[in-house]
N, C-alpha and C positions, 0 to 999 in steps of 0.2 A: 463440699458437694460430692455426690455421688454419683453415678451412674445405673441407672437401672432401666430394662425392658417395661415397654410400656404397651398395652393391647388396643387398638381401637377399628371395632370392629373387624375383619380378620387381618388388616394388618398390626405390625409390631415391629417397635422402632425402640431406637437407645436414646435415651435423657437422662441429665443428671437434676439429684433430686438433693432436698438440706438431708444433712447425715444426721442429723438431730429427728428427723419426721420419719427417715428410714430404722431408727432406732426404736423409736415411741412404738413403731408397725410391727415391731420383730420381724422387716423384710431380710434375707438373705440374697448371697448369688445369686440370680438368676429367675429369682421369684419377681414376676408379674404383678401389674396395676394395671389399672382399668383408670380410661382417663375419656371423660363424654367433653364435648362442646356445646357450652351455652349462650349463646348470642357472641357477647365479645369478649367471655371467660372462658377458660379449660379447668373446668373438678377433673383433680385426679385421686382417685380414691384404693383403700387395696383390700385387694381380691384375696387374699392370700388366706386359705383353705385353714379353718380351726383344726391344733393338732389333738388329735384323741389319747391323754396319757392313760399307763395303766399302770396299779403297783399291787401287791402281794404283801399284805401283814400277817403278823402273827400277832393276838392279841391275849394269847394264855398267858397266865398270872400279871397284867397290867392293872389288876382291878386297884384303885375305883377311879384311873383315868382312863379306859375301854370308852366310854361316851365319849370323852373330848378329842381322843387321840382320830377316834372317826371322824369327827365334825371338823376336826383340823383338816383331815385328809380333803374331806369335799369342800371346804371354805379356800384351801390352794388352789383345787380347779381339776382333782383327780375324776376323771367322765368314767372310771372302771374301776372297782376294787375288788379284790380276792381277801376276805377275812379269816383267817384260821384262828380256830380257839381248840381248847381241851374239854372241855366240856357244855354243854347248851347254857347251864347257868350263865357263864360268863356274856353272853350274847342278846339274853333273855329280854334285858332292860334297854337294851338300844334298840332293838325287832317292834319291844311294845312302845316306847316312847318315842325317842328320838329319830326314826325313821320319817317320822311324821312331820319332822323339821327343815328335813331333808329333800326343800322343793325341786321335783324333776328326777327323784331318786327314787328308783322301786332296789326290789330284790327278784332278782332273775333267776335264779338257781341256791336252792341249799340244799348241805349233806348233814350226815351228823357232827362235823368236825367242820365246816366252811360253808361259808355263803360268799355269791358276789356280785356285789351290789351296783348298780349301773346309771349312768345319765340318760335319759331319756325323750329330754325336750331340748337340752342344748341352751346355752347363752346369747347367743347368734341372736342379732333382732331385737332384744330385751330392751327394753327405755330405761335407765338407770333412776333416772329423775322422776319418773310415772312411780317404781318402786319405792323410792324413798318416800313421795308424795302419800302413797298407799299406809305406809310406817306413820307417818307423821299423825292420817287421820284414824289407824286402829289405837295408835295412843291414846286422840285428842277423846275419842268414842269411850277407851278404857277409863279416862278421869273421870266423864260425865257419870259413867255406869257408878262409877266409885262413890261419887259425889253425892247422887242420887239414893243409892242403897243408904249410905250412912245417915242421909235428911230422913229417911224412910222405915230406919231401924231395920230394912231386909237382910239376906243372906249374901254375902261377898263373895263365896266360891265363883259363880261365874265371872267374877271378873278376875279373878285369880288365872283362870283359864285362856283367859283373852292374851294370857302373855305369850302364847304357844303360836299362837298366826304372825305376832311379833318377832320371835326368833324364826321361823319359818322364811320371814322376807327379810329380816337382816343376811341372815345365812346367804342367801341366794342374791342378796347384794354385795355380799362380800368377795364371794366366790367369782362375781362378774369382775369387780374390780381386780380380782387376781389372777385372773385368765386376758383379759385387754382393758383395764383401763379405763378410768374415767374419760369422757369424750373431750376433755381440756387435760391431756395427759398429766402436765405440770401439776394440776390440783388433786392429783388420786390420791394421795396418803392425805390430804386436807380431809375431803370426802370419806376417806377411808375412817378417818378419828370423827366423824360425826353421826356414822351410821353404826357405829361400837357405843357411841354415847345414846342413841336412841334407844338401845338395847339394855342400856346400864339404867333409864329412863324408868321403861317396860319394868325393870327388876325390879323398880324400887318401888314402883304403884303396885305390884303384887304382893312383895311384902307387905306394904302398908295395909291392902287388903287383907293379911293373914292375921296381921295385928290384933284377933279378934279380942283377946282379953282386955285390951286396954279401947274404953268407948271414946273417941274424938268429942274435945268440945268444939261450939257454935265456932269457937274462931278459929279454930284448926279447920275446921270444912271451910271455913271463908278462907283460910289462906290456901289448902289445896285446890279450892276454886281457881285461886289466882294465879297459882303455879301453872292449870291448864291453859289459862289464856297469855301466861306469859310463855310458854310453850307452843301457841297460836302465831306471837308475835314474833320470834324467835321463824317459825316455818316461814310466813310472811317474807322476812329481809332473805332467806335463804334463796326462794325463787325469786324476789324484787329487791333486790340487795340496793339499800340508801344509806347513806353516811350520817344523814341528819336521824333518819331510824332509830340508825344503829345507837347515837348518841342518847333517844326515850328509852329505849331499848336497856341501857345498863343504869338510867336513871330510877326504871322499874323493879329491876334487880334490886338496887340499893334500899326501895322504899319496899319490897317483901322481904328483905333480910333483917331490917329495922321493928319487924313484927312477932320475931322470931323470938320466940322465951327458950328453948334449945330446955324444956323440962323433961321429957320422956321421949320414946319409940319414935310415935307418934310424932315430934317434931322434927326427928332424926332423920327420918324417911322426906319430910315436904326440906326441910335443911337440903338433903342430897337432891334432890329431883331439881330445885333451883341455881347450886351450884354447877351440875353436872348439863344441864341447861346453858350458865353463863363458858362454860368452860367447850360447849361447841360452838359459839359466838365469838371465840376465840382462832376456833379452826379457819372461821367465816372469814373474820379482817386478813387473816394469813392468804386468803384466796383470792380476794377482793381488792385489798389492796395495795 
């Protein structure tokens, strides 16, 4: 136990607080909680002010990790960057593309040699669980669209595209997790490996849309159907987490892996999306139970 300054309403007083809940808060000396009164409980919750970091890169001759090396920057929780390069080319493809991924992230100032790029709406307030929930349904929307075009013989680009709102809100779920924490601290890195596997999800239903020279047969679109809804049931146990579920849940698994001719692309792609599937239901019982 620890001792820490507590604020209620203008007075402020000393309690000692678990040094485990003082650690999850990144409280230090002297930093402040805010502790309300509710009937015959005391919330004490902390106050304790987001800090704004800032760094300085240099991104001349990194090519062709310049995109990642930024999206790492913002995905740790940097609210400010100073980018320097040697020339615009090097710059060009992260300005036109990947900025766009980059939720809450404009560009505030460029020269010809630097830009610096800034947070603008902050983490603060965000519902973690509303975000993933959001990810789970621009998937479940990307299947359909997939599934639909190929019964249709239409054009896949747009769904290609749909992967882009995809990385956009992983990105900004990650970066939350890296700035404070899942709200059950203990489960962050659980959460953390299943909102990477949505992403690795998102990948592989784009490729699969790229696939254009090779045409899916009837039971490839019946199994990528199934993958969606086992992808369905998978989000289901995440927010209504059941044991007996869980247990249809890998029975399902077994019976579209049993389907599986593993002959070209095309199979490779619904193979991945299933496994990568079973392998965040994995993160879930580490959470759970």
């Amino acid at each position: 136990m620890k001792r820490k300054l507590v604020k209620q309403g203008a007075a402020t007083m000393m309690i000692s607080l678990p040094s485990k809940w003082i650690k999850n808060n990144k409280l230090g000396k002297g930093d402040e909680v805010d502790m309300i009164e509710k009937e015959n409980k005391i919330e004490i919750s902390n106050i304790k002010r987001e800090e704004k970091t800032r760094q300085t890169i240099n991104i001349s001759n990194c090519y062709p990790l310049i995109n990642r090396i930024l999206m790492s920057l913002y995905i740790k929780g940097i609210d400010e960057l100073e980018v320097n390069f040697s020339n615009k080319e090097e710059i060009k493809d992260f300005q036109k593309r990947v900025i766009n991924e980059l939720l809450g992230f404009e560009i505030i100032k460029q020269s010809q040699k630097s830009l610096i790029i800034k947070d603008i709406t902050g983490t603060k307030n965000q519902d973690l669980d509303e975000l993933i929930q959001r990810i789970f349904l621009i998937l479940d929307s990307m299947a359909q669209e997939l599934i639909e075009a190929l019964e249709k013989n239409q054009s896949l680009e747009p769904i290609v595209d749909i992967d882009t709102s995809i990385n956009k809100f992983v990105n900004f779920s990650l970066r939350i997790l890296n700035k404070q924490g899942y709200k059950e601290f203990e489960k962050t890195s659980q959460i953390y490996g299943i909102i990477t596997s949505l992403e690795e999800i998102g990948d592989l239903y784009k490729k699969l849309a790229s696939s254009s020279r090779i045409k899916p047969s009837k039971p490839q679109i019946a199994l990528i159907s199934e993958t969606k809804e086992f992808l369905s049931l998978f989000r289901e146990l995440f927010f209504s987490f059941n044991k007996e579920k869980t247990i249809d849940f890998a029975k399902e698994y077994e019976l579209i892996k049993s389907k599986m001719k593993n002959k070209d692309n095309i199979d490779f792609y619904i193979s991945g999306i299933i496994e990568t599937t079973i392998k965040m239901n994995n993160y879930l019982l580490v959470s759970k139970l």
